[in-house]
C-alpha positions as a Markdown table, in Angstrom:
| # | Residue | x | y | z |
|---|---|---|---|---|
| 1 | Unk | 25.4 | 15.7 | -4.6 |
| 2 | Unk | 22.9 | 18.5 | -4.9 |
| 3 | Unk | 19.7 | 18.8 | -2.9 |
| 4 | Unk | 16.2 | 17.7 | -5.1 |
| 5 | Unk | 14.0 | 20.6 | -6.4 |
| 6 | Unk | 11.1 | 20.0 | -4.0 |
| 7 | Unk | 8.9 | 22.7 | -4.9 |
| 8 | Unk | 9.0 | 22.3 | -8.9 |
| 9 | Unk | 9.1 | 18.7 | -7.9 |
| 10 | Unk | 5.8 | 19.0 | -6.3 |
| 11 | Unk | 4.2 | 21.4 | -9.0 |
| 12 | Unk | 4.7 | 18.8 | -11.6 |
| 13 | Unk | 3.5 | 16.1 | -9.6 |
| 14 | Unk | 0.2 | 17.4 | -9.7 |
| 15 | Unk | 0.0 | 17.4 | -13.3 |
| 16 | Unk | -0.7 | 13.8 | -14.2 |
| 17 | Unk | -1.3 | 12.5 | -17.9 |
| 18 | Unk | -4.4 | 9.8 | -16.4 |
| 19 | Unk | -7.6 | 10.4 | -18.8 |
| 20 | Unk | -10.6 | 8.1 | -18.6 |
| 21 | Unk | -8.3 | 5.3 | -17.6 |
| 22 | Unk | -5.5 | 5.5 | -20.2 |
| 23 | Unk | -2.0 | 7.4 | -20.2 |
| 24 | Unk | -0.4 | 9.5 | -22.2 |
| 25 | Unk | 2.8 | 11.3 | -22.8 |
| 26 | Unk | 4.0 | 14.2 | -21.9 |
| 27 | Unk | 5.0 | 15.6 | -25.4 |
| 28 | Unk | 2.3 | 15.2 | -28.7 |
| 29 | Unk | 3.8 | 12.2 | -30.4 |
| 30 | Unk | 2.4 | 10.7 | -33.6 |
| 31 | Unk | 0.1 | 7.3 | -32.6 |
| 32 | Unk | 0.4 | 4.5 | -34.3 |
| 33 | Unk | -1.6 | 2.2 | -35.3 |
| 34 | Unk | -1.9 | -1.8 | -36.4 |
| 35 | Unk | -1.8 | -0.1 | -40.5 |
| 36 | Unk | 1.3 | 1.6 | -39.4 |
| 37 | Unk | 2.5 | -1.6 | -38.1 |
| 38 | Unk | 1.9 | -3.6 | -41.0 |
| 39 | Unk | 3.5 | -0.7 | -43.3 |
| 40 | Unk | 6.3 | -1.4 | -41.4 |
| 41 | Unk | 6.1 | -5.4 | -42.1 |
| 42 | Unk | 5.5 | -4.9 | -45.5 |
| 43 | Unk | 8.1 | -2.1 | -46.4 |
| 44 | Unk | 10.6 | -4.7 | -44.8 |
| 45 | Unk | 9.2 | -7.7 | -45.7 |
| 46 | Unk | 8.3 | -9.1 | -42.1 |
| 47 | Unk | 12.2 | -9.7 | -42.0 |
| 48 | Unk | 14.9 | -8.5 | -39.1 |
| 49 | Unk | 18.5 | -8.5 | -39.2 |
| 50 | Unk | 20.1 | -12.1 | -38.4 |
| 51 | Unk | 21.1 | -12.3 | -34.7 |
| 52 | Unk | 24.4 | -11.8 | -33.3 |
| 53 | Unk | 25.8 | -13.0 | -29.9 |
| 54 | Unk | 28.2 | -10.9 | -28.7 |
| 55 | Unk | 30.8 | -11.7 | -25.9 |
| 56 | Unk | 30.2 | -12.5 | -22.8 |
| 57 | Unk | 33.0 | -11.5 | -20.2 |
| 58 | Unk | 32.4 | -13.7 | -16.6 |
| 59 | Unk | 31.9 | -11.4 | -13.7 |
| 60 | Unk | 33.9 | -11.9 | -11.0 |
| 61 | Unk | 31.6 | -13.6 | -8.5 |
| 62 | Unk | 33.2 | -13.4 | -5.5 |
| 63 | Unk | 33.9 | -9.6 | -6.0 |
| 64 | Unk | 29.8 | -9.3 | -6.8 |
| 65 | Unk | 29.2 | -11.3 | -3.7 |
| 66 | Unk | 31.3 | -9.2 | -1.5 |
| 67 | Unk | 31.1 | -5.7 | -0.2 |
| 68 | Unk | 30.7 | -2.5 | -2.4 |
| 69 | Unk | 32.6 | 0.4 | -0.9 |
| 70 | Unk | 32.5 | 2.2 | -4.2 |
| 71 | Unk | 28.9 | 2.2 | -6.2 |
| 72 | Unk | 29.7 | -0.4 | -8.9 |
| 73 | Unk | 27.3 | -1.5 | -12.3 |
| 74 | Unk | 27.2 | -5.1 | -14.3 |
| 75 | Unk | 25.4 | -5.4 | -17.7 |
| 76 | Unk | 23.3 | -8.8 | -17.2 |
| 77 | Unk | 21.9 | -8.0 | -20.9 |
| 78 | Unk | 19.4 | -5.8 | -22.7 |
| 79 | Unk | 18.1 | -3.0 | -19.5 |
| 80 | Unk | 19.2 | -5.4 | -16.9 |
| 81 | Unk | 22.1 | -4.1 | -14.5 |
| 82 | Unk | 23.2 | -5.0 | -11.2 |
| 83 | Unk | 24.3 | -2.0 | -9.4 |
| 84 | Unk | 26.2 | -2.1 | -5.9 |
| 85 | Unk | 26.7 | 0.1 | -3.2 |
| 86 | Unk | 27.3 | -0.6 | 0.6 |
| 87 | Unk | 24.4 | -1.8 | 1.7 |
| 88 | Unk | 22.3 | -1.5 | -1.8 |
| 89 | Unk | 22.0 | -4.5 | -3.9 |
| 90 | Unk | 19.5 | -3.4 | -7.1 |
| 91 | Unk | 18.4 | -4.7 | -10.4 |
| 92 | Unk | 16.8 | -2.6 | -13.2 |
| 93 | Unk | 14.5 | -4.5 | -15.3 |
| 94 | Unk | 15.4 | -8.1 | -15.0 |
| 95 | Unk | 14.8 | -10.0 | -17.7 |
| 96 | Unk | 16.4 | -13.8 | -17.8 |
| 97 | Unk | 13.9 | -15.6 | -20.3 |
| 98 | Unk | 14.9 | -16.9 | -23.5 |
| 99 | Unk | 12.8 | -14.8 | -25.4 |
| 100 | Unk | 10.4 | -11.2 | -24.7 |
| 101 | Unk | 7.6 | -12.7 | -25.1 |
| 102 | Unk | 4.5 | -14.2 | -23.0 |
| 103 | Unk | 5.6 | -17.3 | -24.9 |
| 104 | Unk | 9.0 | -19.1 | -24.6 |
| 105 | Unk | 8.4 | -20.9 | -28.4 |
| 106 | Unk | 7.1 | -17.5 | -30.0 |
| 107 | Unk | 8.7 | -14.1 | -29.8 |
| 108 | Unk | 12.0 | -12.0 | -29.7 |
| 109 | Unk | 14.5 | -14.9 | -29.2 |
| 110 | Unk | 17.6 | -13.9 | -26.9 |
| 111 | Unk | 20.7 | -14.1 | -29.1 |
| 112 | Unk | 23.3 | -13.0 | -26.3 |
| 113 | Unk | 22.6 | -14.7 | -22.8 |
| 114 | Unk | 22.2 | -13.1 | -19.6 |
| 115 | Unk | 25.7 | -12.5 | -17.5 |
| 116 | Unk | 24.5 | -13.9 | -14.8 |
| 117 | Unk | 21.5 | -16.2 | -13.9 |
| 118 | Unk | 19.0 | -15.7 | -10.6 |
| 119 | Unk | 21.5 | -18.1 | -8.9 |
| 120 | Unk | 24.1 | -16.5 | -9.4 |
| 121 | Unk | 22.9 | -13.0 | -8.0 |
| 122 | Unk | 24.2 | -11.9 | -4.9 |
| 123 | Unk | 21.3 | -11.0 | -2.1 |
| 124 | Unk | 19.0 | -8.2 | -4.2 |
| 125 | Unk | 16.8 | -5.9 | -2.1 |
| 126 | Unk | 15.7 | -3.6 | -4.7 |
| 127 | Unk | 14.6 | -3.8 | -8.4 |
| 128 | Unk | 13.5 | -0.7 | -10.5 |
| 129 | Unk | 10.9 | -1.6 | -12.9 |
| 130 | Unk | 10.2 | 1.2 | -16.1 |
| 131 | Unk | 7.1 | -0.1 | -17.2 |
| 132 | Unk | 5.2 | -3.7 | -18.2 |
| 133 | Unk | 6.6 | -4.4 | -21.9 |
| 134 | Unk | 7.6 | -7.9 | -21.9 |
| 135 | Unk | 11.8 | -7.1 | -23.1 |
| 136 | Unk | 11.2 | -5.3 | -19.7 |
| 137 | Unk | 9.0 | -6.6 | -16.9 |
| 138 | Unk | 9.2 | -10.6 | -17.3 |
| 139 | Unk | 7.3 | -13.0 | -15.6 |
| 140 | Unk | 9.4 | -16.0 | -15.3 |
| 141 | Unk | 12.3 | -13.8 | -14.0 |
| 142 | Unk | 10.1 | -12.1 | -11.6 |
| 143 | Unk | 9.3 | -15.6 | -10.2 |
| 144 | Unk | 12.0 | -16.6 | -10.1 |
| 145 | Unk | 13.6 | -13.7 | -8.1 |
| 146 | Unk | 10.9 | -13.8 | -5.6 |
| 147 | Unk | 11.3 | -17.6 | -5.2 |
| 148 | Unk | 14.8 | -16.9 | -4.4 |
| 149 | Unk | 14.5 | -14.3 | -2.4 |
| 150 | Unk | 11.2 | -13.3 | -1.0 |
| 151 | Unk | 9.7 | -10.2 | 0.4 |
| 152 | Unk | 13.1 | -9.3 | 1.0 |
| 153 | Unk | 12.7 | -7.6 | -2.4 |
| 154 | Unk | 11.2 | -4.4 | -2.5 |
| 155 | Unk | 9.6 | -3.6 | -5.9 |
| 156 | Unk | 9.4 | -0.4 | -7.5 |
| 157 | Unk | 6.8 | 0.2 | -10.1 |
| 158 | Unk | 5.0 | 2.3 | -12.4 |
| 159 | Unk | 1.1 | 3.4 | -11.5 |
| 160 | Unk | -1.0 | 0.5 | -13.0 |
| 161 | Unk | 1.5 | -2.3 | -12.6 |
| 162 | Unk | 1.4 | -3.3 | -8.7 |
| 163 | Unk | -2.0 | -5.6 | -9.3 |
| 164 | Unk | 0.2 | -7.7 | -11.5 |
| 165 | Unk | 2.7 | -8.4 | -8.3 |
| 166 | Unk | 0.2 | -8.7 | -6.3 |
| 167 | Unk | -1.7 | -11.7 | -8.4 |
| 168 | Unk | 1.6 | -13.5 | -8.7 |
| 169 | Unk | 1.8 | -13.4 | -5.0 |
| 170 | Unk | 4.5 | -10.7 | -4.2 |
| 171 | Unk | 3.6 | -8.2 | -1.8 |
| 172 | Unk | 6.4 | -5.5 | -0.9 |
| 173 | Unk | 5.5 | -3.7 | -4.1 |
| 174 | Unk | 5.6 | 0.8 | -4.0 |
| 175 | Unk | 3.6 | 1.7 | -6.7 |
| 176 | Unk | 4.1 | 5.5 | -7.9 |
| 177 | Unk | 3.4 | 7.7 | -10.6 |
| 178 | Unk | 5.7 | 10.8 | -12.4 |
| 179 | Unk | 7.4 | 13.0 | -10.0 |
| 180 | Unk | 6.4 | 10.9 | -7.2 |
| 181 | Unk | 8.9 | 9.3 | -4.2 |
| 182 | Unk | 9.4 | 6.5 | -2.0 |
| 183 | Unk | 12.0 | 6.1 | 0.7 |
| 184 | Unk | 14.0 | 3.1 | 1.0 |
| 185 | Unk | 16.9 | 2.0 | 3.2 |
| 186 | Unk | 20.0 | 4.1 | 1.5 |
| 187 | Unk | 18.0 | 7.1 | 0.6 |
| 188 | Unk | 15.1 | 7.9 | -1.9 |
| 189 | Unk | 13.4 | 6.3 | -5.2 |
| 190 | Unk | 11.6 | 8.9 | -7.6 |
| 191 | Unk | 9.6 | 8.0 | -10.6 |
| 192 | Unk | 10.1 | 10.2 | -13.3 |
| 193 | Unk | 8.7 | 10.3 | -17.3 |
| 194 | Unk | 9.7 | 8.9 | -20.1 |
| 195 | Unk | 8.1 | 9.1 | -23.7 |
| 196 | Unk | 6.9 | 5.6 | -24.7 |
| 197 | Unk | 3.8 | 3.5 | -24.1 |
| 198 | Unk | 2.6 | 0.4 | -21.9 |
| 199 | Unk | 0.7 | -2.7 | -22.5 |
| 200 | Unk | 0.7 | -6.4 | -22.7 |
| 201 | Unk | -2.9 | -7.6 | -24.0 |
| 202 | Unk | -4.6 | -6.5 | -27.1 |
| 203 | Unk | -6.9 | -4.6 | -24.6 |
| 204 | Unk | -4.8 | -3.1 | -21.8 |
| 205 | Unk | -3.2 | 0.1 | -24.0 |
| 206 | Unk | -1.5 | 2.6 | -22.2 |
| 207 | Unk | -3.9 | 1.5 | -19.0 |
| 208 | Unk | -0.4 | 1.3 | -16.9 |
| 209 | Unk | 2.3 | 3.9 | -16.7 |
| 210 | Unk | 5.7 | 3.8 | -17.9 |
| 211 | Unk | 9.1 | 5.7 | -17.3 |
| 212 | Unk | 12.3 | 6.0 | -15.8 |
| 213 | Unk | 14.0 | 6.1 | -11.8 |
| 214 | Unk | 16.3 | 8.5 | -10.5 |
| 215 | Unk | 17.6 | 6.7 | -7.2 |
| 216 | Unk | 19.8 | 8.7 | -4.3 |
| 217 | Unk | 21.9 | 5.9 | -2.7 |
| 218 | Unk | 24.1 | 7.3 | 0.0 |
| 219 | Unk | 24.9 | 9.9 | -1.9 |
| 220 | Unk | 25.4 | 8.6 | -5.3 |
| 221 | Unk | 22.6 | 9.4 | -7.2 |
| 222 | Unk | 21.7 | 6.9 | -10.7 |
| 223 | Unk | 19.1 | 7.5 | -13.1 |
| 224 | Unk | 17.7 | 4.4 | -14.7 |
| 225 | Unk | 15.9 | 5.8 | -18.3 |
| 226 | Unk | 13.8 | 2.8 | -19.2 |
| 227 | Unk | 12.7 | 2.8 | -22.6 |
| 228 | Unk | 11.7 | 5.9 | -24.2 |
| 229 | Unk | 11.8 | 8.4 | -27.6 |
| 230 | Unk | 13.2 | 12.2 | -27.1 |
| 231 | Unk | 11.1 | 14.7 | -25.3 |
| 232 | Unk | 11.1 | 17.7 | -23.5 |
| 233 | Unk | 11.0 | 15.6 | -20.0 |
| 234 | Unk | 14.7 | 15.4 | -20.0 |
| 235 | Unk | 15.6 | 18.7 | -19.7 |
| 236 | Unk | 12.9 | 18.8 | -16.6 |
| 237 | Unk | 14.8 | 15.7 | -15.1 |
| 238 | Unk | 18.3 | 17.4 | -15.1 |
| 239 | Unk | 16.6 | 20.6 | -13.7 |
| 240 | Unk | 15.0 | 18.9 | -10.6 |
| 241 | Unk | 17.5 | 16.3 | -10.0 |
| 242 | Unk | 21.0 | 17.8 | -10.3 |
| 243 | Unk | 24.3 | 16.3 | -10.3 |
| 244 | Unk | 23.2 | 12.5 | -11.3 |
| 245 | Unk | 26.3 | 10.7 | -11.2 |
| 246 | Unk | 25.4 | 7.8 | -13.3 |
| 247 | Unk | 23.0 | 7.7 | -16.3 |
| 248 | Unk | 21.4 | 4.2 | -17.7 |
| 249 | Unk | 20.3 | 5.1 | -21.4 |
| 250 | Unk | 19.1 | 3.6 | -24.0 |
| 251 | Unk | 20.6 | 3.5 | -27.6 |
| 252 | Unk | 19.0 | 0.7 | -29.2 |
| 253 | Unk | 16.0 | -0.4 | -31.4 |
| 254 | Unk | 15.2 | 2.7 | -33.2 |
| 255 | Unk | 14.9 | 1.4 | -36.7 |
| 256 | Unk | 12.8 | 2.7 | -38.8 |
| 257 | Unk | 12.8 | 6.3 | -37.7 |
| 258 | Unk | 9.4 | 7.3 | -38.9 |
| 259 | Unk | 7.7 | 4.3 | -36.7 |
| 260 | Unk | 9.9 | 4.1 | -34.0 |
| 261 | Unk | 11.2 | 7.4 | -33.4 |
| 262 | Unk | 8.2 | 8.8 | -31.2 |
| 263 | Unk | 9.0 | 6.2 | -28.5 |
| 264 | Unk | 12.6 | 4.7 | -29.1 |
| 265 | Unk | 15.7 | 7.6 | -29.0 |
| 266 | Unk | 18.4 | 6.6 | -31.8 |
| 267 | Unk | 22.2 | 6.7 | -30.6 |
| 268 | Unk | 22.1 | 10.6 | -31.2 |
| 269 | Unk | 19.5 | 11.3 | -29.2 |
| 270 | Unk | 20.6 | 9.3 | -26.7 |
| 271 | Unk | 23.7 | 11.6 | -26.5 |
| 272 | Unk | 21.6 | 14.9 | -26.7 |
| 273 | Unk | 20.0 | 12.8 | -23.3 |
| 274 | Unk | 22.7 | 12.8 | -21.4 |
| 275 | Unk | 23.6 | 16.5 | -21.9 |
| 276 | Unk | 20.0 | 17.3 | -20.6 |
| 277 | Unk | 20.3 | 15.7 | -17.7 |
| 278 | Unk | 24.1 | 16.8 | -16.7 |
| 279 | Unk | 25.1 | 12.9 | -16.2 |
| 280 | Unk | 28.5 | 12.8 | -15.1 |
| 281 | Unk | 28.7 | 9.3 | -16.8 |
| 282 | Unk | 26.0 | 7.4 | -19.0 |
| 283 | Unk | 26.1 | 3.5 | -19.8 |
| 284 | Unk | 24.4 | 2.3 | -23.0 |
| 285 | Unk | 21.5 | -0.4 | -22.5 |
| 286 | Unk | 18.9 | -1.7 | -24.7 |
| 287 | Unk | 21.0 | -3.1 | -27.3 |
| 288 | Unk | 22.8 | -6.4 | -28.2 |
| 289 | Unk | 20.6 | -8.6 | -26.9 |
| 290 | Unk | 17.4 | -9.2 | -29.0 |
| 291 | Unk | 16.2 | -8.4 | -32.7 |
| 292 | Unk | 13.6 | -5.8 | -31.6 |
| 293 | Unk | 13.9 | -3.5 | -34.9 |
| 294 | Unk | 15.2 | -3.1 | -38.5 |
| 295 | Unk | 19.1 | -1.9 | -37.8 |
| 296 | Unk | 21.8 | -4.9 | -37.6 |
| 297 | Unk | 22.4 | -5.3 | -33.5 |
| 298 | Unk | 25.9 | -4.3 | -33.8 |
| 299 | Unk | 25.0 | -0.6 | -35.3 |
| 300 | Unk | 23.8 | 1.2 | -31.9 |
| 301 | Unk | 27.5 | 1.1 | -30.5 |
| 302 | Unk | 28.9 | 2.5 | -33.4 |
| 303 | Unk | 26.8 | 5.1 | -34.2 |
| 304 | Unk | 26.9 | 6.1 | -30.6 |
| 305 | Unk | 30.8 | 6.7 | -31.0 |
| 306 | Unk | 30.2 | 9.0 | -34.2 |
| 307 | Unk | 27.1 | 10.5 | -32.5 |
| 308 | Unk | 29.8 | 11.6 | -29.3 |
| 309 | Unk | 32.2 | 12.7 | -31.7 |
| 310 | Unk | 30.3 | 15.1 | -33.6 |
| 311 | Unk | 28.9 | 16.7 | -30.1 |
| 312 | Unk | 32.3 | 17.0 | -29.4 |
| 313 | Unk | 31.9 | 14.9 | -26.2 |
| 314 | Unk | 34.6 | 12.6 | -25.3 |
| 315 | Unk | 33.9 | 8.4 | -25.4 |
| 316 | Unk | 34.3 | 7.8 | -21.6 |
| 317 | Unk | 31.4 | 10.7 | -21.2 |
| 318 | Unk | 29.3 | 7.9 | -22.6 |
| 319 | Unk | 30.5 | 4.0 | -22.3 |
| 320 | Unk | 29.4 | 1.1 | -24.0 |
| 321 | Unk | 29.8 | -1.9 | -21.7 |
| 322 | Unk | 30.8 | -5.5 | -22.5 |
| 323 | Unk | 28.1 | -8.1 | -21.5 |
| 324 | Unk | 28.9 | -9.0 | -17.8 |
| 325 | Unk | 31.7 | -6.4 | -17.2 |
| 326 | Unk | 31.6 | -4.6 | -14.1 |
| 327 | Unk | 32.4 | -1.2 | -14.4 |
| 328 | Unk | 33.6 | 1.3 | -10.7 |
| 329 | Unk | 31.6 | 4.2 | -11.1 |
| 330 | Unk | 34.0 | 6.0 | -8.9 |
| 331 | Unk | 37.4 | 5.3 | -8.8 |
């Protein structure tokens, strides 16, 4: 694994987006509005595709329980992943609810359930949060995590979003902004961008940041995207962090382009991702777990496959997981 670009690293974290208390991206991207929102509702109707629960294989329990000499990855559903190695036991995004919603009777519904519940988790020590949307950043799950295990989580978050730890009573929180690090027992967390937006009250726009993780763990070194549209970041990302081993990208809810595109990358995009970055190997996420958008929930791993083939890249460059599978990221 190549060394970390400290000096470019260092110049671009002194260029922060923070203006009179609000974010914003790195790239000039269209903003829209509620009358944008309700163009949407009424070009479609206010209606989603149906839901669709896909399979769900079992993990293998006592393999998850049990030691990780090779880095290993399970899809739990939507961004949430378990991801192993040696002494490293970290989730991305955890998200266990019924629904994405502040309310469990109102909201995105979950139509393919998690892989594994909170009980079933083998001891976690780190979780990689992308920003404070509620498909990402949870509060029952987060409760429920830290009733399980404790401060013996450590939680990394995006500038803006440690308060809300804090007030539900978890402590061990490293708060950063882009371009910034923390240590942590197998190596070194670094917050990078990613094109999207934050907020969770009529009144809190963009007052939080949002973005992606790029994680050295003993030498393996995985890059957790978040949720985010196509920008010029990525290319920045595979210049400073070389030789990422292991990309976590998003290829769902994308639909329709004009509102969506600024802030949600379609299967394509996705693909021209990976290539800016160098992954060795990327896994597809944020799909196949809840109606977020206008295309059917089965599209995003198709269109993925044609989107590989007419880059000319081949399909295990770019894998679409089962729900609960376990995949060896080196073999």
């Amino acid at each position: 694994m190549a060394g970390v670009d400290r000096q470019r690293l260092a110049e671009l974290a002194q260029a922060q987006t923070l203006h009179k208390g609000r974010y914003y991206n790195l790239d000039r991207i269209p903003a829209h509005g509620w009358r944008d929102f309700l163009r949407w509702q009424r070009d479609t109707r206010g209606r989603f595709p149906p839901g669709q629960r896909f399979p769900v294989q079992a993990p293998d329990n006592a393999l998850l329980q049990g030691p990780a000499p090779e880095p290993r990855l399970t899809w739990i559903g939507h961004s949430s992943f378990l991801f192993q190695y040696r002494q490293t036991s970290l989730l991305t995004d955890p998200v266990f609810s019924e629904r994405a919603s502040p309310l469990q009777w109102l909201g995105p519904k979950r139509h393919t359930p998690p892989a594994l519940t909170v009980a079933e988790l083998p001891p976690i020590d780190t979780v990689l949060i992308s920003h404070n949307h509620y498909d990402h950043l949870d509060r029952a799950s987060v409760d429920a995590l830290h009733q399980r295990f404790g401060e013996r989580i450590t939680w990394y978050v995006p500038d803006g979003v440690a308060e809300w730890f804090k007030r539900r009573g978890l402590h061990n929180v490293v708060e950063r902004r882009w371009w910034e690090s923390a240590g942590h027992a197998a190596g070194e967390a670094f917050f990078v961008p990613a094109q999207h937006f934050s907020g969770r009250r009529h009144n809190d726009h963009n007052c939080s940041l949002w973005g992606g993780w790029v994680i050295d763990i003993n030498g393996f070194r995985l890059y957790f995207a978040g949720d985010t549209g196509y920008g010029s970041c990525f290319a920045e990302i595979g210049r400073v962090f070389p030789d990422i081993d292991l990309a976590l990208l998003p290829i769902g809810a994308y639909a329709p382009r004009w509102f969506m595109g600024p802030v949600h990358v379609d299967p394509a995009e996705a693909v021209q991702i990976h290539r800016d970055i160098g992954a060795r190997r990327s896994v597809a996420m944020h799909w196949g777990t809840f109606v977020l958008t206008d295309e059917p929930m089965d599209e995003p791993p198709v269109a993925l496959r044609d989107a590989l083939a007419r880059q000319g890249l081949a399909p295990s460059s770019f894998i679409v997981m089962q729900h609960g599978e376990t995949f060896f990221a080196r073999s």
